[in-house]
Residue, then its C-alpha position, 0 to 999 in steps of 0.5 A: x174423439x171430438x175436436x173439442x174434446x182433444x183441444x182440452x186435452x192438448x191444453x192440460x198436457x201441454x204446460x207439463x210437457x214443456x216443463x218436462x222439456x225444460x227439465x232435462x235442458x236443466x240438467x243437461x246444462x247444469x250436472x250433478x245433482x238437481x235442486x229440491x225445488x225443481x223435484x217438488x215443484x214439477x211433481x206438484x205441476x204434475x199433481x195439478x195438471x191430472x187435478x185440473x185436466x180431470x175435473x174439466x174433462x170430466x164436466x165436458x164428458x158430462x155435457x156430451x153424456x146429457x146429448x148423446x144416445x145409448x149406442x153412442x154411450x156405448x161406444x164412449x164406455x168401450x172407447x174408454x175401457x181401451x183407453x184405461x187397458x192401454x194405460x194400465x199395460x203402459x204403466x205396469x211396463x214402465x214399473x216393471x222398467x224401473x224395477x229393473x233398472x234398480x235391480x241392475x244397480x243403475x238408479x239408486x233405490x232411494x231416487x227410484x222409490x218415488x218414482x216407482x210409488x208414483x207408477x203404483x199410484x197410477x196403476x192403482x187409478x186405472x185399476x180402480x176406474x177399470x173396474x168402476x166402468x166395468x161394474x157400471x156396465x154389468x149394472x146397466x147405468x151410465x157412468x156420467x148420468x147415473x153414477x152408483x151409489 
């Protein structure tokens, strides 16, 4: 992965793990039930960094598409068919987690519903991405090039 690449990464994830972090120094510090606010404004934070992070990698994915030869676009589509199989086993296992830990009694089902429709959502995303890269592939065209119509 190139270095510029990652640096974009890095500066789309970061702000939404420190806010993570500050969450659970919330909790840990104050007991009992979290405010409203705190839920909604860190799933909006959240909302908007996978918004924002992906409309600048994807500009930045376009940019090294225009440059790159066949092989290379090869090897970028493998990379990211890999990339999208890990996400989707990941996110399949942390549903089958909270599935469970629901059935155990641990975390109520009205506090494990969102969460479990959030995994959903990004199941259905890698889903549909994996079978968009894989359709492109079969076809011959370029993903960032030449997009289907």
């Amino acid at each position: 992965m190139k270095l510029q690449v990652r640096t974009i990464l890095v500066l789309t994830v970061l702000p939404y793990m420190c806010a993570v972090v500050f969450f659970v120094r919330y909790v840990l510090a104050h007991p009992g039930p979290v405010p409203r606010w705190i839920s909604l404004s860190m799933l909006l934070f959240l909302v908007l960094t996978i918004g924002v992070g992906s409309i600048v990698i994807r500009g930045s994915a376009r940019k090294q598409a225009a440059t790159e030869t066949p092989e290379e676009g090869e090897l970028r589509r493998a990379r990211a068919a890999q990339g999208l199989k890990a996400g989707l086993v990941l996110y399949f296992l942390i549903l089958l987690n909270g599935i469970r830990l629901v059935v155990q009694g641990e975390i109520p089902l009205r506090y494990a519903i969102p969460g479990l429709a959030i995994d959903l959502f990004l199941i259905v995303v890698f889903w549909t991405s994996l079978r968009r890269l894989k359709r492109l592939e079969n076809t011959g065209q370029s993903s960032i090039r030449n997009p289907a119509p």
